[in-house]
N, C-alpha and C positions, 0 to 999 in steps of 0.2 A: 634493757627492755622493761617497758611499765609492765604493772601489773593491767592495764585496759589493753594493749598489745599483746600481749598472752592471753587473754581470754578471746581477743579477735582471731588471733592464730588456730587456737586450740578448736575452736568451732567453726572456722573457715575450711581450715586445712584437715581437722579429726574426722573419722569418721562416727556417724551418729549409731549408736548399736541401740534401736527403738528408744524410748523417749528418756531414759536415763543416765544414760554410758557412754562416752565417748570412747572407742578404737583410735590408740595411739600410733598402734603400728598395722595399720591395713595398708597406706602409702608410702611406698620405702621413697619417696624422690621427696617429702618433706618430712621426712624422721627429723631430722638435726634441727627443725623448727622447732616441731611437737616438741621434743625432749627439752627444749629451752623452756619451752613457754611450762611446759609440765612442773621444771625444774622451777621457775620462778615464781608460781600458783603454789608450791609444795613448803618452798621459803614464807610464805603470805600466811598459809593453814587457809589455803580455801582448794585443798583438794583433796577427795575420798577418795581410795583404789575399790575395785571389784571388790566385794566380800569372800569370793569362790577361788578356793588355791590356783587353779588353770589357769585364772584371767585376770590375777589381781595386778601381772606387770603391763597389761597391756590395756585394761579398761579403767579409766576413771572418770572421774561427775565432776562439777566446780560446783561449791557450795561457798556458802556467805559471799553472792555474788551482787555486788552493789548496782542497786537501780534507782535510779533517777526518781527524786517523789516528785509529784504530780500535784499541783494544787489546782483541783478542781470547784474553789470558790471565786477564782477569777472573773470577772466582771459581774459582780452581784453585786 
């Protein structure tokens, strides 16, 4: 699994806990997904857990999330 394939996973199949946190285990019928892709994000260092003891195994964020640059001097 790429690393672009696990962030499609993790945000397809996670659930969103408001605009931060993705819920890893809200969906027990794509756990075995999640936990891959978590596990492949967590090899990379692009992923936070929860800061809060309760929810650190079950929420995490992807950070240094690579995006596409944009050149917006295109036909000038």
């Amino acid at each position: 699994m790429t690393v672009d394939d696990a962030i499609h996973d993790l945000e397809v199949y996670g659930h969103w806990m408001g605009s931060r946190y993705i819920a890893i285990n809200f969906d027990k019928a794509h756990k075995e997904v999640l936990e891959k892709a978590v596990a492949v994000l967590d090899a990379a260092g692009m992923i936070e857990r929860d800061p809060h003891p309760k929810w650190e195994g079950c929420n995490v964020r992807i950070i240094n999330k690579p995006v596409p640059r944009v050149d917006y001097t295109t036909g000038l």
